[in-house]
C-alpha positions in Angstrom: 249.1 121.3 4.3 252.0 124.0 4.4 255.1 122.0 6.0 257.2 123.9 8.1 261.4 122.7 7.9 263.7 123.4 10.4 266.9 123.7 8.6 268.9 127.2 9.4 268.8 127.4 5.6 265.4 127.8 5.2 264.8 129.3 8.5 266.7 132.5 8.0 264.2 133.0 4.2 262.5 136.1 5.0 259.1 135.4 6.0 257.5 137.9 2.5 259.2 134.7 0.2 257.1 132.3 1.6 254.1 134.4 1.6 255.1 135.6 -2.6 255.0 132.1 -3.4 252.0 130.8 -2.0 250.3 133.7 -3.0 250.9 133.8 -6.4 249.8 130.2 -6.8 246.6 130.9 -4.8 245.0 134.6 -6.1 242.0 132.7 -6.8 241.3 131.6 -3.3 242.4 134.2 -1.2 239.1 136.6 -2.4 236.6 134.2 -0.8 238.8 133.6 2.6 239.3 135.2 5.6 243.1 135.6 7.3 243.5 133.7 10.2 246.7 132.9 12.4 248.3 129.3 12.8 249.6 128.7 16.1 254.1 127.4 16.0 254.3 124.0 15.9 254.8 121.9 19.0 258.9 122.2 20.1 260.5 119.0 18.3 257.4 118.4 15.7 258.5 119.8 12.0 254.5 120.2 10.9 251.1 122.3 12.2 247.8 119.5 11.7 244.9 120.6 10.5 243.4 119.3 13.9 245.6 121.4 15.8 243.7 124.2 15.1 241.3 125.5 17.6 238.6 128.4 18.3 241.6 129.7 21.0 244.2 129.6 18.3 242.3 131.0 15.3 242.9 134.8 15.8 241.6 137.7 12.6 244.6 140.2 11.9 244.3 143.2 9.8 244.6 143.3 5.9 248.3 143.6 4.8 248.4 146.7 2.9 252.0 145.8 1.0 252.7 145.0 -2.7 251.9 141.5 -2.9 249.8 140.9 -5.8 246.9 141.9 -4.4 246.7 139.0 -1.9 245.8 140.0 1.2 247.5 138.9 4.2 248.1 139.2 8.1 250.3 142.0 9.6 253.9 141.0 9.7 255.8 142.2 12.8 259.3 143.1 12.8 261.9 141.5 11.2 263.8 141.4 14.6 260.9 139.7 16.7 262.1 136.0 17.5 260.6 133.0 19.8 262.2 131.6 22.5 264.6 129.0 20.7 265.5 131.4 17.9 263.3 131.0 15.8 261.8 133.8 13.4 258.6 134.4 14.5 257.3 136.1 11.6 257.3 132.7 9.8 254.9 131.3 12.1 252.4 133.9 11.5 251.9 133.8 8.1 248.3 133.3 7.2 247.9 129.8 5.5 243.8 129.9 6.3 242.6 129.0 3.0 244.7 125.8 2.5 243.2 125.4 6.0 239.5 125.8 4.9 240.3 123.5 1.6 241.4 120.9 3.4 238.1 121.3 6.3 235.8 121.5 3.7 237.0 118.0 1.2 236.8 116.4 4.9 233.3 117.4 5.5 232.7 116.6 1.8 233.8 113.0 2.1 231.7 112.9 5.0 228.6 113.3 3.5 230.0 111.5 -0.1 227.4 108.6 1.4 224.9 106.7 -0.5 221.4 106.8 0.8 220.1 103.0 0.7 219.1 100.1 2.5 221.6 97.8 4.3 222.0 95.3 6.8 222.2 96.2 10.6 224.0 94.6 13.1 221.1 93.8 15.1 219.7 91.9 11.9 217.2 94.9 11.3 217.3 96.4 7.7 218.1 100.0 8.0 218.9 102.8 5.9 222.9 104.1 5.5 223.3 107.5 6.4 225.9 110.0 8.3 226.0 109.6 12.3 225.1 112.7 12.1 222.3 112.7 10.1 220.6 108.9 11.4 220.7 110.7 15.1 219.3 114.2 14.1 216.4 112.2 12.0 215.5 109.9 15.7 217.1 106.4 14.0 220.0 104.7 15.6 223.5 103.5 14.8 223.4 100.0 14.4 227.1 99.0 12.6 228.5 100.3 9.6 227.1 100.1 5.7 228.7 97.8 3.8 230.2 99.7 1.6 232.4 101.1 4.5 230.6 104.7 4.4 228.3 105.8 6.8 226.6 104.1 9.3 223.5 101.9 9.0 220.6 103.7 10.7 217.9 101.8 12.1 214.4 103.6 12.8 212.2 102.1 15.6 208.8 104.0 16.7 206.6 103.0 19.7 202.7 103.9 20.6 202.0 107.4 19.6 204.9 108.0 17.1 204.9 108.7 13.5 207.2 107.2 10.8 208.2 109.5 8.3 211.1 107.0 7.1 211.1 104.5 4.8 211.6 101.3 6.6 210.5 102.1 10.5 209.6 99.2 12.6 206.6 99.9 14.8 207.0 98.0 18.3 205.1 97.3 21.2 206.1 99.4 24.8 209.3 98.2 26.2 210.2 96.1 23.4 211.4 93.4 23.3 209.9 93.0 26.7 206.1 91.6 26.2 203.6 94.3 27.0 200.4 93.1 29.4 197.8 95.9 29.8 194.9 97.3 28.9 195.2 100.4 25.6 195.2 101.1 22.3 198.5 101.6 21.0 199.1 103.3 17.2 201.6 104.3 14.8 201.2 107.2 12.2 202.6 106.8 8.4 203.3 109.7 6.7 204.5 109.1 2.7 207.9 109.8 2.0 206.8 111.7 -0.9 204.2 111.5 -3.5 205.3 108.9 -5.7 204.2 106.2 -3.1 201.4 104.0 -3.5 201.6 101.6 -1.0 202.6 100.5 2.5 203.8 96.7 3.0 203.4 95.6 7.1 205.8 92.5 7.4 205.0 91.2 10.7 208.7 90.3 12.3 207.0 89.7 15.3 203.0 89.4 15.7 201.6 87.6 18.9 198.9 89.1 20.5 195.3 87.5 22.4 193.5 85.1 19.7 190.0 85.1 18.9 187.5 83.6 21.1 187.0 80.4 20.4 183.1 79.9 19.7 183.0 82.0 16.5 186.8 82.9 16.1 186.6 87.0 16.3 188.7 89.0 16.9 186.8 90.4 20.1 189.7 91.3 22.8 192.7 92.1 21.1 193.3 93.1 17.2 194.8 94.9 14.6 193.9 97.5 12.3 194.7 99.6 9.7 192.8 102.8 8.5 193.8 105.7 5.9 193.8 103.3 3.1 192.4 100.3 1.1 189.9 98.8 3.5 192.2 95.7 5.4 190.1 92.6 7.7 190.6 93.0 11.4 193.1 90.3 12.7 194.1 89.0 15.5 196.5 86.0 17.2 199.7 85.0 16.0 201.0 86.1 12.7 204.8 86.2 13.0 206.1 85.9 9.7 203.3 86.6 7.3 202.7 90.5 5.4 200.1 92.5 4.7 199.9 95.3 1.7 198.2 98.6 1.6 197.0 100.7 -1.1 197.6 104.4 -0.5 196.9 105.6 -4.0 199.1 107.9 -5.7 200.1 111.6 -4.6 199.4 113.4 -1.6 197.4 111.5 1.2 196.0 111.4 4.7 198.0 109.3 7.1 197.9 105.8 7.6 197.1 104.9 10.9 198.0 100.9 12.4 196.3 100.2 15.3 196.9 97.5 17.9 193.9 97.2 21.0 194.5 95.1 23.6 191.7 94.1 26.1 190.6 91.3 28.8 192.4 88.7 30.0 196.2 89.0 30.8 198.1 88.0 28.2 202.0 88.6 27.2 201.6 90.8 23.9 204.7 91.1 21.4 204.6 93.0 18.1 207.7 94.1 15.6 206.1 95.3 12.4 208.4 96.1 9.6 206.7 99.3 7.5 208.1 99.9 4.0 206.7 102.1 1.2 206.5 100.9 -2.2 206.8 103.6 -4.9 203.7 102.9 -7.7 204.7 100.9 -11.0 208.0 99.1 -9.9 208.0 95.2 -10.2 207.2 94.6 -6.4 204.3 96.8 -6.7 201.4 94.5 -5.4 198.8 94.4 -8.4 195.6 97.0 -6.9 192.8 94.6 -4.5 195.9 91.8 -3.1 196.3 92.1 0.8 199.3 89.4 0.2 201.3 89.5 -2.8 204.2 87.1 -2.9 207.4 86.7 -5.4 209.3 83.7 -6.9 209.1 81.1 -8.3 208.0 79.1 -5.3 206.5 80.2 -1.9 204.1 79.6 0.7 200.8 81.3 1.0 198.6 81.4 4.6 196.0 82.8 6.1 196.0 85.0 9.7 196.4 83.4 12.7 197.1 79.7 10.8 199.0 77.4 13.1 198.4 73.3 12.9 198.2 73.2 16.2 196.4 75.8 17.8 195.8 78.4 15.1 192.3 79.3 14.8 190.2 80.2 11.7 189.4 84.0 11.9 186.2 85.0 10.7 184.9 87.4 8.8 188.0 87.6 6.2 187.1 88.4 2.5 190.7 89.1 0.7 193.2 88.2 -2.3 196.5 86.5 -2.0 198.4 87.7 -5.2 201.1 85.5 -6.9 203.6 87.5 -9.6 203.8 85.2 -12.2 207.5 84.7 -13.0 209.1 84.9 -16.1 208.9 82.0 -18.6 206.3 80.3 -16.3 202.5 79.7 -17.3 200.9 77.7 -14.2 201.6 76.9 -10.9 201.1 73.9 -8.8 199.6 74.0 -4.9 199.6 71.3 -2.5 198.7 71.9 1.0 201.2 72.4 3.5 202.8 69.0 5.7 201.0 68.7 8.7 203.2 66.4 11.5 201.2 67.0 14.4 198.0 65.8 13.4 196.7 62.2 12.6 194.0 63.6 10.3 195.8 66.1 8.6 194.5 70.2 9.0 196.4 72.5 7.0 193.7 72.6 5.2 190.6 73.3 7.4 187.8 75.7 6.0 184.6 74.2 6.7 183.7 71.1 8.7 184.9 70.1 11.9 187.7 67.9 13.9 184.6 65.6 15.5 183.2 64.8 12.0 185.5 65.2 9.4 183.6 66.5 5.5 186.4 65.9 3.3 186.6 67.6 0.2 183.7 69.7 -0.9 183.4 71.8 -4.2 181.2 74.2 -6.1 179.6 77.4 -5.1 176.4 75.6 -4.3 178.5 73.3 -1.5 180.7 76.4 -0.3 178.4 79.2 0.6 179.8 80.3 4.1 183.4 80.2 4.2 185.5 79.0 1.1 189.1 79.7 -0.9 188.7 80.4 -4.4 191.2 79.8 -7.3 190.2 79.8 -11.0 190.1 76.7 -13.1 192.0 74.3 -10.3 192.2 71.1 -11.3 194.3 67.6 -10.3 195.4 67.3 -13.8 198.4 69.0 -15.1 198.6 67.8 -18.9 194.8 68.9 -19.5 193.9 71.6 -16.4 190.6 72.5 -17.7 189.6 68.6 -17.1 188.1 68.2 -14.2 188.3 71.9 -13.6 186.9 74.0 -10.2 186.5 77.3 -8.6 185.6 77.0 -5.1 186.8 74.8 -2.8 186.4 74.3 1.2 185.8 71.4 3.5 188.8 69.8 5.3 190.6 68.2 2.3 192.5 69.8 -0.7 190.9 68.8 -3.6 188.7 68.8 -6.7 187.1 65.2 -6.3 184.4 65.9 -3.7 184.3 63.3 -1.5 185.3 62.4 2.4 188.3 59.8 1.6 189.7 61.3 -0.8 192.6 63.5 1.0 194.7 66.1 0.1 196.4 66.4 -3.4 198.7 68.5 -6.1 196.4 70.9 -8.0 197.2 73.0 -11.0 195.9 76.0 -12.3 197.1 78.2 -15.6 195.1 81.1 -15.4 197.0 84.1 -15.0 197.7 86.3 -13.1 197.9 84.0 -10.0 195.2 84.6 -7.5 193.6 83.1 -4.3 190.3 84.9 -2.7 190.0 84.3 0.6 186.4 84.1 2.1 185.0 83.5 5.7 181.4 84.6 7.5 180.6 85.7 10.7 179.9 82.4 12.3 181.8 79.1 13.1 180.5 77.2 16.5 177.2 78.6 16.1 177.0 77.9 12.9 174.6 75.0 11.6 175.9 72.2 11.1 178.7 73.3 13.6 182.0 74.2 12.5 185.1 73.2 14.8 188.5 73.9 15.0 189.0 75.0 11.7 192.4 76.5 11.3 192.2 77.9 7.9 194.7 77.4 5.4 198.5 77.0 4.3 199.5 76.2 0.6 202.8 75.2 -0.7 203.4 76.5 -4.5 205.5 75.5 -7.4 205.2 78.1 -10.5 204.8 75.7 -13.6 207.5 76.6 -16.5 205.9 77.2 -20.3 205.5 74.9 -22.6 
């Protein structure tokens, strides 16, 4: 920034020292600029800012065609021309543009010095850090700043009918976080960000829409699905809080499509689901076939539309739930999930029903409508392939079949860590009749090596 001083001293310099000086420092910079004209500083300020400088005051002169070094330079008028309060004018006109445009252009540079990546909103969303400029131009929204103090943290929300074209975009019901009642079918478009993505994951923030009828629990009035990729069961109900994966394949693809119908009876429908692509080959790639896929050490695992209370078993599911086994650990350990509502317990509820309780039942031959399958489970931890099983369903979580015997603490140590998920068309017209089955919630422990 060129200071100006207001000692008589330095204001009686003839205006062509200033201008020798500055230019022979500057012959680089002066090719690329153009002249322009600073307006006299304000009576009783010593300096011209940079803001200062308007459309109104920025004014083209003609080339100075004197001796100077090659530099060119506005027109200087006559050494006798003064302002108002005696001041020489000629001073104020020197052209100083190209400090002007340094100084514009490291501005505009440290504005956009900001790091693409995720962060924190203020709302509690995850969003992506960008410049103001940018978040509003790409249809986010400025929700509080990135935490590294540049940039703002730019939050992408799409209703029915919208596409997401940025990583991270929640897809929400109309006039969220109102509940929606009525009669449509409401869908969001996913393009890939580029062609290095293999996968979508859906984390459902918020999921509460109509539940299955309640004969043979499907998903007959409202439901969701998702096309343009690996084939994903039709759900319905409440799901708040659980995740869904979906394989894309590599390079350039059709859209995804997520698609939410609701029909029939009046019901107060919510939805907030979280859509993130997952490049191929990282470590939180989900292994290829495993709708869930879940990381740590320990974790819950449960199937759509669980709840102890009033969650229903939906039918025709056939899926994976994917464990990542965790470094330095061999096995893992599942117990099924407390239950303090109910006297008999029902977080584990695949076959049977609440009127006459089956208990445990085991073996392919036993399960052959709707079971959970994990290799090699066994109630023995020192020696798992004791007492070893594949398929288990009834009401009770365990290998022992039997109707006392209750819930209890499997192991398994086959690797990777895998849970297929399996359920037919039929539950109350099913013979003998199926009731009230809720489906399933396991608590695990991954089992260190030894």
């Amino acid at each position: 920034m060129l200071a100006v001083v207001g000692s008589d001293v330095e204001g009686r310099r003839d205006a062509d020292y200033y201008l020798s000086r500055w230019s022979s420092k500057n012959k680089a910079l002066t090719q690329y600029t153009t002249p322009v004209q600073i307006p006299a500083p304000v009576q009783g300020r010593g300096r011209v800012d940079e803001e200062e400088v308007t459309s109104a005051d920025t004014q083209i002169w003609p080339p100075y065609t004197a001796d100077l070094g090659g530099v060119n330079a506005t027109a200087l008028p006559s050494s006798q021309e003064t302002s108002a309060d005696g001041r020489d004018a000629r001073f104020f006109k020197l052209s100083v543009s190209p400090m002007l445009k340094l100084f514009s252009l490291r501005r505009r540079r440290q504005q956009q010095q900001v790091t693409v990546g995720s962060c924190r909103a203020s709302s509690g969303d995850n969003g992506t850090c960008y410049t103001e400029a940018d978040c509003t131009r790409l249809g986010g929204a400025a929700s509080g700043p990135c935490s590294n103090g540049t940039g703002t943290c730019c939050v992408f929300q799409v209703g029915c009918g919208g596409t997401a074209s940025q990583n991270c975009t929640y897809f929400v019901n109309d006039n969220y976080p109102k509940v929606f009642n009525g009669v449509g079918s409401c869908q969001l478009s996913v393009n890939k960000i580029n062609d290095s993505i293999c996968q979508l994951r859906l984390d459902f923030d918020t999921f509460d829409i109509s539940p299955p009828e309640t004969t043979d629990h499907q998903c007959l009035n409202d439901r969701f699905t998702v096309s343009g990729g690996s084939p994903v069961p039709t759900i319905c109900g409440t799901n708040t809080g659980n995740h869904m994966y979906v394989d894309l394949g590599p390079g350039a693809t059709t859209p995804s499509v997520l698609t939410f119908v609701t029909m029939g009876p009046s019901f107060d429908r919510k939805w907030k689901v979280k859509v993130s692509q997952i490049p191929c080959n990282t470590d939180y790639t989900a292994p290829t076939s495993c709708l869930q896929y879940y990381q740590g050490v320990t974790g819950q695992v449960r199937s759509y539309n669980y709840d102890v209370s009033t969650g229903l078993q939906l039918s025709n599911q056939d899926y994976t739930s994917c464990i990542r086994t965790e470094k330095n650990f061999c096995g893992i350990q599942y117990m099924a999930c407390a239950d303090t509502v109910n006297t008999n317990p029902q977080s584990f509820t695949i076959t049977g029903s609440t009127s006459a309780p089956v208990g445990s039942v085991v073996g392919a031959a036993n399960c052959d409508k709707d079971w959970v399958t994990i290799p090699c489970i066994s109630d023995n931890s020192v020696d798992p392939t004791s007492n070893c099983q594949d398929r288990l369903c009834g009401d009770n979580f365990n290998v022992i079949q039997s109707t006392t015997s209750g819930n209890v603490v499997l192991f398994s140590y086959v690797r990777p860590f895998r849970i297929v998920y399996h359920t037919d068309a039929t539950e109350g017209s099913a013979s003998p009749t199926e009731l009230n089955n809720r489906g399933f919630c396991l608590d695990f422990v991954q089992q260190p090596c030894v």
